[in-house]
C-alpha positions as CSV (number, residue, x, y, z in Angstrom):
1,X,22.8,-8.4,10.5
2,X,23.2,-4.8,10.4
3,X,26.9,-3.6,11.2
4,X,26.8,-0.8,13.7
5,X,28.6,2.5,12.7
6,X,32.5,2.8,13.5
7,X,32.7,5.5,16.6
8,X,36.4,6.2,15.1
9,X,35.3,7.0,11.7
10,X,34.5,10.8,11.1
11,X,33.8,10.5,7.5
12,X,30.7,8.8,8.0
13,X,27.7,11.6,9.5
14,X,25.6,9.0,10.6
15,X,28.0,8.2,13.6
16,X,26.4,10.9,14.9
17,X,23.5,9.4,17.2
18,X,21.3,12.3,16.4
19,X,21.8,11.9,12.7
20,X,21.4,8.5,12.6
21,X,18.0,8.9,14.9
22,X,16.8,11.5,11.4
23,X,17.7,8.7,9.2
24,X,15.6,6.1,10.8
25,X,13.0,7.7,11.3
26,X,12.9,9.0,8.0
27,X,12.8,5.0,7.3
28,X,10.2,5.1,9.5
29,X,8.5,7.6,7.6
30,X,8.5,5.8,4.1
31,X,7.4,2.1,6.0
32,X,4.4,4.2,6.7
33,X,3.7,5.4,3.4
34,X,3.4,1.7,2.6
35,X,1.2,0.8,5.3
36,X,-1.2,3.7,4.6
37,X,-1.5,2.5,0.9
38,X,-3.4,-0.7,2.9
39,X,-3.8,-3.6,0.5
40,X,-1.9,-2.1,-2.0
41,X,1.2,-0.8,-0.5
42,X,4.1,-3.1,0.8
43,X,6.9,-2.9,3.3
44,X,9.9,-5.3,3.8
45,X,12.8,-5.4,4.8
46,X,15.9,-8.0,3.7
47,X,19.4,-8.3,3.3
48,X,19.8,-5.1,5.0
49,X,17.7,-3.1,2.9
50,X,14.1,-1.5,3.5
51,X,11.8,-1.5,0.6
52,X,8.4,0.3,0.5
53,X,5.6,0.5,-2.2
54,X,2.2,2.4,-2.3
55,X,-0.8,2.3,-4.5
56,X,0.7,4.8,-6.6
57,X,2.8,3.8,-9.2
58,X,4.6,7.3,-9.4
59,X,8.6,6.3,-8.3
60,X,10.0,9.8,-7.1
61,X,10.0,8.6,-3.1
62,X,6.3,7.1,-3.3
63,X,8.3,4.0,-4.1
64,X,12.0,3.0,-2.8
65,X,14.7,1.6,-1.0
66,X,17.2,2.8,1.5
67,X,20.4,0.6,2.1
68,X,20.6,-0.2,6.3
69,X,23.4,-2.0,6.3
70,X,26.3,-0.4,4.6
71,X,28.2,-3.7,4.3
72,X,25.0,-4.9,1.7
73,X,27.0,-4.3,-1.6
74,X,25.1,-1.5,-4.0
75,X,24.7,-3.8,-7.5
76,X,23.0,-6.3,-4.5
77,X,20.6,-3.4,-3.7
78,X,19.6,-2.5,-7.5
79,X,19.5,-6.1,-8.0
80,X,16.8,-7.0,-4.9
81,X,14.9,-3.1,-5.9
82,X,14.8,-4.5,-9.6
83,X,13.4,-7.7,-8.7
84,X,10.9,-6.3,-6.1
85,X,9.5,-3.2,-7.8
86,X,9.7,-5.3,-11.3
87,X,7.1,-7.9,-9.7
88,X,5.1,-5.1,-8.7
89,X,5.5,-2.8,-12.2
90,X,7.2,-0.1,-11.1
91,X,10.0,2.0,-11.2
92,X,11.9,3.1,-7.6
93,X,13.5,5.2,-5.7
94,X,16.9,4.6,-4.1
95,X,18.1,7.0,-1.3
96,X,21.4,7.8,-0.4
97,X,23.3,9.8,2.1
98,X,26.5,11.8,1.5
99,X,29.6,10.0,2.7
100,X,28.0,6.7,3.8
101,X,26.3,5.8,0.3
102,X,28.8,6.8,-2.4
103,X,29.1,3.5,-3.5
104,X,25.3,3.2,-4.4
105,X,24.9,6.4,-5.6
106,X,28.1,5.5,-8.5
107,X,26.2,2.4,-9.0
108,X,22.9,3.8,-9.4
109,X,24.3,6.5,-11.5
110,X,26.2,3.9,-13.7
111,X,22.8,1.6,-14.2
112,X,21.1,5.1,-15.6
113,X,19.3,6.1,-12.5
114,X,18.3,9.9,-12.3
115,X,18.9,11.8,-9.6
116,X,15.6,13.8,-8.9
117,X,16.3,15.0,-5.4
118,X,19.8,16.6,-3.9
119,X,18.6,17.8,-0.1
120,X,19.9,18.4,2.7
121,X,18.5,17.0,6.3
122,X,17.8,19.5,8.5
123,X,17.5,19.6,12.4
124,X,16.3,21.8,15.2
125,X,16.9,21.6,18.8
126,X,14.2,23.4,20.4
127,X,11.1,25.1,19.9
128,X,10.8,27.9,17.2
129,X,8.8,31.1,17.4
130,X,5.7,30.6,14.8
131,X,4.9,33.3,12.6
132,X,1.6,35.3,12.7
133,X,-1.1,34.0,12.0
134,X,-2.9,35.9,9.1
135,X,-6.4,37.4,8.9
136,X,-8.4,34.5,7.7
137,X,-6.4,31.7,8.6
138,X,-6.8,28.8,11.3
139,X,-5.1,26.6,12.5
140,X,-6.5,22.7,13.8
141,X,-5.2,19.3,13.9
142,X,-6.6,16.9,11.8
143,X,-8.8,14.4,14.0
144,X,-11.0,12.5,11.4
145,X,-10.7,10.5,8.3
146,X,-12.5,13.1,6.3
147,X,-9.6,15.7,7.8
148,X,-6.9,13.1,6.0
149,X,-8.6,13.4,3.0
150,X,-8.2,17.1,3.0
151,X,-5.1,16.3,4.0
152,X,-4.0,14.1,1.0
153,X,-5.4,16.3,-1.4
154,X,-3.5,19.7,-0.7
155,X,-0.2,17.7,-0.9
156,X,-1.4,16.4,-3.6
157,X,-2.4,19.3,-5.5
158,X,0.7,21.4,-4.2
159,X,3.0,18.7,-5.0
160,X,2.3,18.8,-8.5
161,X,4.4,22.9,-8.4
162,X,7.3,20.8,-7.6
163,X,7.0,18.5,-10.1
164,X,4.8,15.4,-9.3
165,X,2.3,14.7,-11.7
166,X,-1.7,15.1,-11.0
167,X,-3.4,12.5,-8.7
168,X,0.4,10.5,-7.9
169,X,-0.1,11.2,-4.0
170,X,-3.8,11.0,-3.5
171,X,-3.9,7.5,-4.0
172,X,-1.0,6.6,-1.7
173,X,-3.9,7.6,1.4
174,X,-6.7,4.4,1.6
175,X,-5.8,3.3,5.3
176,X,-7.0,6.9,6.3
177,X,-7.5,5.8,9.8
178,X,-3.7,4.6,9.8
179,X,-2.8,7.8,9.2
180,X,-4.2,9.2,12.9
181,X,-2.5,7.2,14.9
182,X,-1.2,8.5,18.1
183,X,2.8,8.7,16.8
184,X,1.4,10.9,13.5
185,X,0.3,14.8,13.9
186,X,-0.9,16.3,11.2
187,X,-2.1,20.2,11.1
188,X,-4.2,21.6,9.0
189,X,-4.3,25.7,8.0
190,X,-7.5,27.3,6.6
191,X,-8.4,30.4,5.0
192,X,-11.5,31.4,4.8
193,X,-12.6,28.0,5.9
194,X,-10.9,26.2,3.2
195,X,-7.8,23.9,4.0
196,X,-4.9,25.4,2.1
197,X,-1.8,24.3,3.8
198,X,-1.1,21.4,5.9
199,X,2.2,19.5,7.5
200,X,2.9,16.2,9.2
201,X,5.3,15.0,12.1
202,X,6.2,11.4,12.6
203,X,7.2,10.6,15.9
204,X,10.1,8.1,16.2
205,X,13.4,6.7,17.6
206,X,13.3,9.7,20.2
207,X,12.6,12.9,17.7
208,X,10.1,14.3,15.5
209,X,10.3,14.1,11.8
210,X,8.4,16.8,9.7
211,X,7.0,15.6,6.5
212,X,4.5,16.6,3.7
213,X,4.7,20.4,4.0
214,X,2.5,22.3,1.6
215,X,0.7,24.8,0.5
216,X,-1.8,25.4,-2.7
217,X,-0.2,27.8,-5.1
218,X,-2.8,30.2,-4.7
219,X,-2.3,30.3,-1.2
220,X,1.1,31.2,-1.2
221,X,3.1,34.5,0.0
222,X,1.4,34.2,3.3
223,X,3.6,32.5,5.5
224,X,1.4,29.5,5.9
225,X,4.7,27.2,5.4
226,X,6.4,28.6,7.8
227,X,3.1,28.7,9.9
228,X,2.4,24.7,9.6
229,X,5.7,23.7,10.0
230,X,6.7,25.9,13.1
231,X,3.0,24.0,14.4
232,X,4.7,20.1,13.8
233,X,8.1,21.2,15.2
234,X,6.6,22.5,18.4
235,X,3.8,19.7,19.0
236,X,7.3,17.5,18.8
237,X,8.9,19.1,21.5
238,X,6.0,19.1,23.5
239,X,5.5,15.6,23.0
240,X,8.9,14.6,24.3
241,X,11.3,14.7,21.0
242,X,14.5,16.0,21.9
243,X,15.4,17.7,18.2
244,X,13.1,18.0,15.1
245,X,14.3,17.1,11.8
246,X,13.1,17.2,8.1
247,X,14.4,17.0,5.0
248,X,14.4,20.8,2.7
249,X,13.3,21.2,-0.7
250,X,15.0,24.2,-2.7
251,X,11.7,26.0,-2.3
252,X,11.7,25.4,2.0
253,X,15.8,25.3,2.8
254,X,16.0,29.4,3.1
255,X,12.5,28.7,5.4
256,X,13.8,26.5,7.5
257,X,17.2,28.2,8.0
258,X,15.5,31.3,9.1
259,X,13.3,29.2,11.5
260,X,16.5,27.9,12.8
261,X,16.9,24.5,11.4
262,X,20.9,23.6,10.9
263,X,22.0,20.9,8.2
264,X,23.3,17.3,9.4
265,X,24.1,15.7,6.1
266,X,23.1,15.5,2.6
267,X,20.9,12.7,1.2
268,X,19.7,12.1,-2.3
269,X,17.0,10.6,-4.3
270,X,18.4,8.6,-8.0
271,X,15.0,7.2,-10.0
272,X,14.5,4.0,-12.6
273,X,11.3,5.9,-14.0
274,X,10.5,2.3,-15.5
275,X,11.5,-1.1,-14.4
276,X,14.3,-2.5,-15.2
């Protein structure tokens, strides 16, 4: 059973109720990127730890756990991530937050993990003023399976600037019809009729979570970051979230602070490339 956060303890950021609501549903987030992987993803959850796998066997968040319960000690959560993502052939990801993980993060450190990803989550509390749109561009959501594979290849292909290898994302996206469903929003910008940028929000636990901004390299320089993910942050407030959150890559953070998005904590990503 999951022990609920200490009220009384003001090291721990997620005894704030609206960072804990960005946590889970950035939980909620990766449980979907199992389920849109169809036959071959997985989601489970055990001993207080969520576990996630996709069709890609690429680790860097595509395949990971988070620790629910802080009472679950960390060698028990490299032991069950060994165990489940050896059966399956691949390596994992473990996240971690700042002051309520440190524990893990030695432990995953000390058992040669890699820390690939040092961000911090980021939240807004009402809408944002979007940027102009430029000569060329438009804006849509995406409404058909066609649209999410559009949708997969951009990230896919931008990813790759920030250091995932060709064709690791694309294959995460089979259950394209999963990925429409009425809690997901993604937009699409085109230029010149040509989808070039594109973000997501996932709709959970009372807020908005933006996800899966990107835009194609040679696309870049015209706002169309800012652009997509001032789009998501708004169709969250207008669908009822009461603060927006997401989670800033080096490349985004000075965005997204402009935009007017304030840090909440820091959470990291530590990698077994291989399994164990």
């Amino acid at each position: 059973m999951a022990t609920a956060p200490d009220p009384t303890d003001q090291t721990d950021p997620l005894v704030d109720p609206l960072a804990r609501a960005c946590r889970l549903n950035y939980v909620e987030f990766c449980r979907e990127l199992g389920r849109w992987s169809g036959a071959g993803g997985a989601v489970e959850e055990r001993d207080g730890v969520a576990l996630w796998a996709t069709a890609s066997d690429f680790p860097v968040s595509l395949n990971g756990a988070v620790r629910l319960d802080p009472s679950t000690p960390a060698g028990h959560v490299l032991d069950l991530a060994d165990d489940w993502f050896g059966e399956r052939g691949t390596g994992f990801t473990v996240n971690v937050v700042e002051g309520v993980d440190d524990d893990l993060r030695d432990a995953a450190d000390a058992a040669g993990l890699l820390v690939m990803r040092d961000s911090p989550q980021m939240v807004v509390d009402a809408t944002v003023t979007p940027p102009p749109t430029p000569d060329g561009v438009a804006v849509r959501w995406a409404s058909t399976a066609a649209d999410v594979e559009r949708f997969a290849e951009v990230v896919d292909l931008a990813y790759q600037s920030l250091g995932a290898p060709a064709d690791a994302i694309r294959p995460t996206f089979v259950a394209l019809d999963r990925v429409l469903e009425p809690h997901l929003h993604t937009v699409l910008a085109e230029l010149d009729g040509e989808v070039v940028a594109c973000a997501q929000l996932v709709l959970s636990h009372g807020i908005g979570g933006v996800y899966y901004v990107a835009t194609l390299e040679a696309a870049r320089g015209r706002g169309l970051g800012e652009l997509v993910t001032a789009a998501v942050t708004n169709r969250g407030f207008e669908l009822g979230a009461t603060s927006v959150g997401l989670q800033a890559s080096p490349m985004g953070e000075p965005i997204y602070r402009r935009m007017g998005y304030r840090d909440l904590y820091r959470q990291a990503g530590l990698v077994r490339f291989a399994p164990a």
